[in-house]
Structures are given as structure tokens and as C-alpha cells.
N, C-alpha and C positions, 0 to 999 in steps of 0.2 A: 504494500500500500504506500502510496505518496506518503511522503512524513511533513509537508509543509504545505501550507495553504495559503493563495491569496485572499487579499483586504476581502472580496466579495463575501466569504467565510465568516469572518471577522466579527462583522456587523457592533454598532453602537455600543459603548458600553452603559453602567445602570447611572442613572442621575443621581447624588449624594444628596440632595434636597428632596422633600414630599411635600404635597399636598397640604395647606392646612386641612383638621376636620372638617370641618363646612364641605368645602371641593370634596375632600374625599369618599363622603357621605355620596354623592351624585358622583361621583366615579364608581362606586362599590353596588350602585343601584337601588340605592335608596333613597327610591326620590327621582321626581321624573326631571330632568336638566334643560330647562327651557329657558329662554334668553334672559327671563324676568330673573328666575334666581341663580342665573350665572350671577348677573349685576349686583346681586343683592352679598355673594361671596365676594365679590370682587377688592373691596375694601380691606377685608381681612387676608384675602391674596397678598394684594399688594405691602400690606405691612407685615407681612412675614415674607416679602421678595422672593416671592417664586414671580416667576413671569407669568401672564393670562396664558400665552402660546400653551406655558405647561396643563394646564387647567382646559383646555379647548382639545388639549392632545388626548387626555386623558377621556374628556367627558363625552367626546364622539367616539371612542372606542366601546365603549358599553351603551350607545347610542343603538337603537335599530340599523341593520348595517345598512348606506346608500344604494339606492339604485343602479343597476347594473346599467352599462350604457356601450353598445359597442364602438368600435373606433381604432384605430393605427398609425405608424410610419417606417420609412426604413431609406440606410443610406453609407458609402465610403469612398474614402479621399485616392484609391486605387481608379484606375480604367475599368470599365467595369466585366463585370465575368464573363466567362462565354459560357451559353446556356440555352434551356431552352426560352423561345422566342414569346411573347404575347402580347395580343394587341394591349394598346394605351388606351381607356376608356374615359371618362369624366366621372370623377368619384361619385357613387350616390351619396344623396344627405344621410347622415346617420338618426340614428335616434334618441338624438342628444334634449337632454332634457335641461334647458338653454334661462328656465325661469329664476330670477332671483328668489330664493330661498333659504328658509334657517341654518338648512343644510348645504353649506358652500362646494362641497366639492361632491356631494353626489350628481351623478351621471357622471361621474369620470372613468369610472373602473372599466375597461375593458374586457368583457367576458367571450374567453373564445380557447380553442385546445391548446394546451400546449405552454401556459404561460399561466404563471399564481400573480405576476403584481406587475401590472400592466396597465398603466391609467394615462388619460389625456391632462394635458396642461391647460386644456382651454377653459374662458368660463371665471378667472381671478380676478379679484380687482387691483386695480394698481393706485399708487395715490394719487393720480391727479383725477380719478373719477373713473376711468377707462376700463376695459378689459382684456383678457388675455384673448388669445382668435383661437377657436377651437379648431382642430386636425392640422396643428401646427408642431408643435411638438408631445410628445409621446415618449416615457418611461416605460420603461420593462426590468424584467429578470430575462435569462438568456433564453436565445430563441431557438433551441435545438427542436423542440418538440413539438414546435408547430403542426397541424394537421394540416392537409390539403385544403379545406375548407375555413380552415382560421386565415391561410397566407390569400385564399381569393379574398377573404374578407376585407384582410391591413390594406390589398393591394388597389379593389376595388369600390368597397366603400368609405374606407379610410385615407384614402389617396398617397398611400406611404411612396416617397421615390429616395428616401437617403437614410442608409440604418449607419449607426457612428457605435461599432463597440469597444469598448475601455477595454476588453480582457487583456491577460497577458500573452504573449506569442508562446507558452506553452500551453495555457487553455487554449490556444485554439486548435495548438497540432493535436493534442490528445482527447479533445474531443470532436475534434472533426467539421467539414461545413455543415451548415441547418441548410433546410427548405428553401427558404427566399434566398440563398448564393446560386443558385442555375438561374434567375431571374434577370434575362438581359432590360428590362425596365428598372431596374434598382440599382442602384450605385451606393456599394457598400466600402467605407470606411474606418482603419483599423488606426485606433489612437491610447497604447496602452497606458495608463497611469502605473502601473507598476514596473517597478528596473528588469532588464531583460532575464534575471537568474530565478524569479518568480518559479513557486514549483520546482527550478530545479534542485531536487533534494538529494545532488551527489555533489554540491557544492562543497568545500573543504572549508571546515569551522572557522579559521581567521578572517573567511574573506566574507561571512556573513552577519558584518557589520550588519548597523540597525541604519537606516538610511533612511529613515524619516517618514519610511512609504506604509508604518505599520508592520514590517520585518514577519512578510508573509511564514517564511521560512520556521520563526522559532515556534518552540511549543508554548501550548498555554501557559502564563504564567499565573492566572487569576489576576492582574491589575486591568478592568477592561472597564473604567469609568470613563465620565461624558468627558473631561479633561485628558484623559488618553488619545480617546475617538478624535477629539478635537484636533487635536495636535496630529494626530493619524491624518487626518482629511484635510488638513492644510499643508503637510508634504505634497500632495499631487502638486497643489499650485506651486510651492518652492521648488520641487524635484523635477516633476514633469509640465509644467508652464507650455512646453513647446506641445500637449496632448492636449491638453486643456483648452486650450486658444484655439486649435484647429478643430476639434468638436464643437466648438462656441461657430466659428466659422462655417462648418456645413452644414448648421442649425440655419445661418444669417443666409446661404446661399440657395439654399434647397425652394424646389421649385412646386413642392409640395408639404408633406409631411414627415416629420426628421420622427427614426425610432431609436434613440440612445440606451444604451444599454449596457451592463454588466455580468456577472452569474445572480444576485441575488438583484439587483436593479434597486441596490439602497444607497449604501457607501461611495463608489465608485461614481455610479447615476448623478446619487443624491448631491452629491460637489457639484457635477456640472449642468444639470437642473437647478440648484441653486443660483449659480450665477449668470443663467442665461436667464431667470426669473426675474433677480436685479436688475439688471438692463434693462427688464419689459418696463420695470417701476414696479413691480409688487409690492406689498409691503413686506418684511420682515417676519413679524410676526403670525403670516399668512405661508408664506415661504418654509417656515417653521413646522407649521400644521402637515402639508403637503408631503415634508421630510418623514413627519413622525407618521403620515396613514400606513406606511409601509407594516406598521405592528398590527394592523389589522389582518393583514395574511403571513403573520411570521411565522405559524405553523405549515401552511402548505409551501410557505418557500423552502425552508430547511427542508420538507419532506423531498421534495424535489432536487438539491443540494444534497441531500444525502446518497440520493440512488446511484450518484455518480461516483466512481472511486476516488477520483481527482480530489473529491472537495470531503466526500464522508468519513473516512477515515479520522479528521482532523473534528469534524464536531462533534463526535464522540464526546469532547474530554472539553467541550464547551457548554456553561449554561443556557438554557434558552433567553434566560432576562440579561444575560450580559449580551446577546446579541439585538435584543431589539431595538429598534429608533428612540432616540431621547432627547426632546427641545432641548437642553443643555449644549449638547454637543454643534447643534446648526447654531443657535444663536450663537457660539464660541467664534464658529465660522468667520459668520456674519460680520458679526463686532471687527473682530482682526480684519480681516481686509478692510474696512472701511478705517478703524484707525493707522494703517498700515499705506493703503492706496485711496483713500474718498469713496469707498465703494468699487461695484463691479468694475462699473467702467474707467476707472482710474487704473485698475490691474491691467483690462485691455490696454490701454494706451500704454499704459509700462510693457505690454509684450509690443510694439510697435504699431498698434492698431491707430487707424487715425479716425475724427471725427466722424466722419462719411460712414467706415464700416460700423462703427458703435450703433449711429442712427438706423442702417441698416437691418440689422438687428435687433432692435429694439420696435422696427416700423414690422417687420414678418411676425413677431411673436405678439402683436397687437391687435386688436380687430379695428378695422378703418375707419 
């Protein structure tokens, strides 16, 4: 069995702050969590500085789960494969449930074979009033297992044309192309955040230093707090900057719908979801929310991470609550580059991006 595992494994570790009772009380289900007595804890949140995000994370997770909604994308910075051929059609509309409601991000989930955490981007508000454009960008978990009927679906009613995956060039030799790489309409792009030794587990001990990327390689040690994760997911941007920026780029380019992706579509995703969200204008503590739904399917992603040797082997000897999403760890994000670069796009510009492209990107992930 593999003996090292990448970041996608990994996942968040447990936040060292809780809830006060009040929140917890409506986390635990007791008590139905309606806007009015969110506000009504709100006060006693804040004077015990937990963040709202954390209380929003929590209290839509024992929420009735959202509406299912179908949807897709897909895309890479390579020429694209040779494969079989299929005509270009005009997406149909999906059946995206587009109403503003209590429930912000339901209609996002994407339900189709082959995928546990799979949701649209569109549908957020940003602060200056706006919204995000739904069938613009699209998170997953990896797409091995697509069904025939899930890749008509990404391709034709989701209008998917650019998939961006984060893995490392050993996940991919050793698990092989998915479904949508014969697809001459899709242009798939390989932008790994982790250092090329990722997986390799005949590395020789001196040379596997910790390099900031989360040190796929060692075993668990039990420290896998939101201050760890943090630090974990802000290596991409220090270590890999040159991955980061050009996932950000075939988000801004794409002539459709971008499907970024990882093995678990949390960690890895979740960084460069983040900061293509920034740029739109999202707010933060919205951005936040969207990091932590991932714990609403943390059981079927692991189950699915596990079937694979690659990745099973190593979660074994991992908690399930040390891997799940924890507003701690994004807002850590968050914070650091903005006191670090003024925000997302202060970082863009720091990798060379100029004006024009920022706008860009910021105009495709917007509704008009």
C-alpha cells in the first residue's frame, strides 16, 4: 500500500473554539434555526468571538439538506486530447432553483454518478449587490467515476468546456484518465499544487522535508487543527503561485463552464475556489460557508477516497473530525492574503496579472 498521501486526504483540521450554548443548542437540533433566532444568538456569538460564518456552518449542516440541482464544467491548459468526437450543442437550462432564499446555497449540489461533492458556484452575492453567474464555475471531488450519463449531463446541460485538476502527476498516472479525457470538446488542464514527489513513497527520509504543501508524505501525527490547515493551504499560494494563477486563468478564459477539481474537491478546490470567489466580490464570510458545505458529504467522500489504494491506506489512521471543513481554517486564509497582498487580487497582480485580466475574471464569474 502507498504509505503517503496527498493534501486531498488530509482535509481541514478541528477548530479549537465552539459554539457558545445558545448556537449550539440549534446546531444539536434543538430548536428549529430560523433567521429570527440566528439574530437573537448573535450577540452572545459575537462576545464570545466565534465568527457568524462559524454558526451558519454549523447550523445549515443539521439544517434539512438543500435541494438537489443539477449542473457542471470541465477544462486544461494542455492541447486538447484526441478522442472520440461530439457535436457542440447549446447547453440546456438546468434546473436551477435561481430564487433568493433563507437557504443561500441550495440548488447548488450537483447530483449525478460518479461524484459525492460536486456543486455550482453560481447564485452568491457579492458586496456590491450582485451575483455570482450560475454554470460558471463548478467544484468537485475527482472525476474518475463519472457515468456515461453524468458526462452527457456536465457536457450538455451544464455547458462544461475546461476541467482544471490540482492532482499531483502521481494521482494521475496511478489512477488513470476519467470519462471526459476522450472528449475532443473539452480542454483539460493539469495545475498540481503539490511538489512533484507527492505519493512518491520510495522517497529517501532526508529529502522529505516539510515544504509547506502539508508534507503529503508523513504519517499522521495527530496535530491537524484549523491553524495547521491554514498554514497547509497557504503553501499552495507561497509554493505553487505558478498553479494557482493559471487555474485562476482558465476559470477567466473559459468559454463556458470551468470544473476544478481535486481527489476530495475540498482542500486543494477549496484554495482556488476561494480566491477566484474574491475577485467575483463575494463576501468572506459567504466564501467561508461555501468552504465548510463540503462537511455535509464528508462521509461519502472519504467512502469514495477510500476505495482507492492510493488514498485508503492512509485514512485509516485519520479521524473523520480532523478531516472535515472548519470556518477557522478559510477565514485564516482569507485574512493572510488580504493583510499580506489587499486581497485576491492584489496576489494576482503580485503573480504578474495586470488590470484587464483581474477584470476579466471577475466580469465571467458575475452575472451581467
Amino acid at each position: 500500500m502507498w504509505g503517503c498521501v496527498a493534501d486531498a486526504v488530509s482535509f481541514a483540521g478541528t477548530v479549537s473554539s465552539r459554539l457558545p450554548e445558545a448556537a449550539a443548542d440549534l446546531a444539536a437540533g434543538r430548536g428549529t434555526p430560523h433567521r429570527a433566532q440566528l439574530q437573537a444568538v448573535g450577540a452572545e456569538i459575537s462576545a464570545a468571538g466565534v465568527p457568524r460564518s462559524a454558526l451558519s456552518a454549523e447550523v445549515r449542516h443539521v439544517r434539512d439538506p438543500p435541494r438537489a440541482a443539477p449542473t457542471g464544467t470541465a477544462g486544461r491548459s494542455a492541447a486538447r486530447t484526441p478522442g472520440r468526437r461530439r457535436p457542440v450543442r447549446p447547453p440546456r437550462t438546468p434546473a436551477y432553483d435561481d430564487r433568493v432564499t433563507d437557504e443561500l446555497h441550495a440548488g447548488r449540489w450537483i447530483e449525478i454518478d460518479g461524484v459525492a461533492n460536486m456543486r455550482d458556484l453560481g447564485g452568491l452575492p457579492t458586496v456590491d449587490g450582485g451575483r455570482t453567474a450560475w454554470r460558471r464555475l463548478i467544484r468537485s471531488d475527482n472525476l474518475q467515476d463519472l457515468s456515461p450519463e453524468a458526462v452527457d449531463h456536465l457536457v450538455d446541460s451544464v455547458g462544461v468546456r475546461d476541467i482544471v485538476d490540482l492532482r499531483s502527476e502521481t494521482e494521475l498516472h496511478l489512477l488513470g484518465d476519467g470519462p471526459l479525457r476522450v472528449l475532443e470538446t473539452l480542454q483539460h488542464h493539469h495545475h498540481s499544487l503539490l511538489p512533484d514527489r507527492a505519493f512518491a513513497d520510495r522517497v529517501p527520509e532526508p529529502e522529505r522535508a516539510d515544504t509547506g504543501l502539508g508534507s503529503p508524505w508523513k504519517k499522521y501525527d495527530g496535530r491537524r487543527d484549523a491553524r495547521f490547515w491554514a498554514d497547509h493551504y497557504l503553501g499552495y499560494l507561497s509554493e505553487r503561485p505558478d498553479s494557482v494563477s493559471a487555474a485562476l486563468d482558465v476559470i477567466a478564459r473559459s468559454e463556458g463552464a470551468t470544473i476544478v477539481h481535486c481527489a476530495a474537491g475540498k482542500d486543494r478546490t477549496g484554495t482556488v475556489v476561494a480566491m477566484a470567489l474574491s475577485v467575483a466580490g463575494v463576501p468572506d464570510e459567504v466564501i467561508v460557508e461555501d468552504y465548510v458545505l463540503s462537511d455535509e458529504r464528508i462521509t461519502r467522500i472519504l467512502d469514495r477516497l477510500a476505495s482507492h489504494p492510493v488514498y485508503g491506506e492512509a485514512l485509516k489512521s485519520q479521524p473523520v473530525d480532523d478531516q472535515r471543513p472548519k470556518a477557522a481554517s478559510m477565514e485564516a486564509i482569507l485574512t493572510s492574503v488580504r493583510d499580506g497582498f489587499g486581497g485576491a487580487e492584489g496576489w494576482l497582480r503580485a503573480q504578474g496579472w495586470s488590470e484587464e485580466q483581474v477584470r476579466t475574471l471577475r466580469r465571467h464569474l458575475r452575472e451581467a
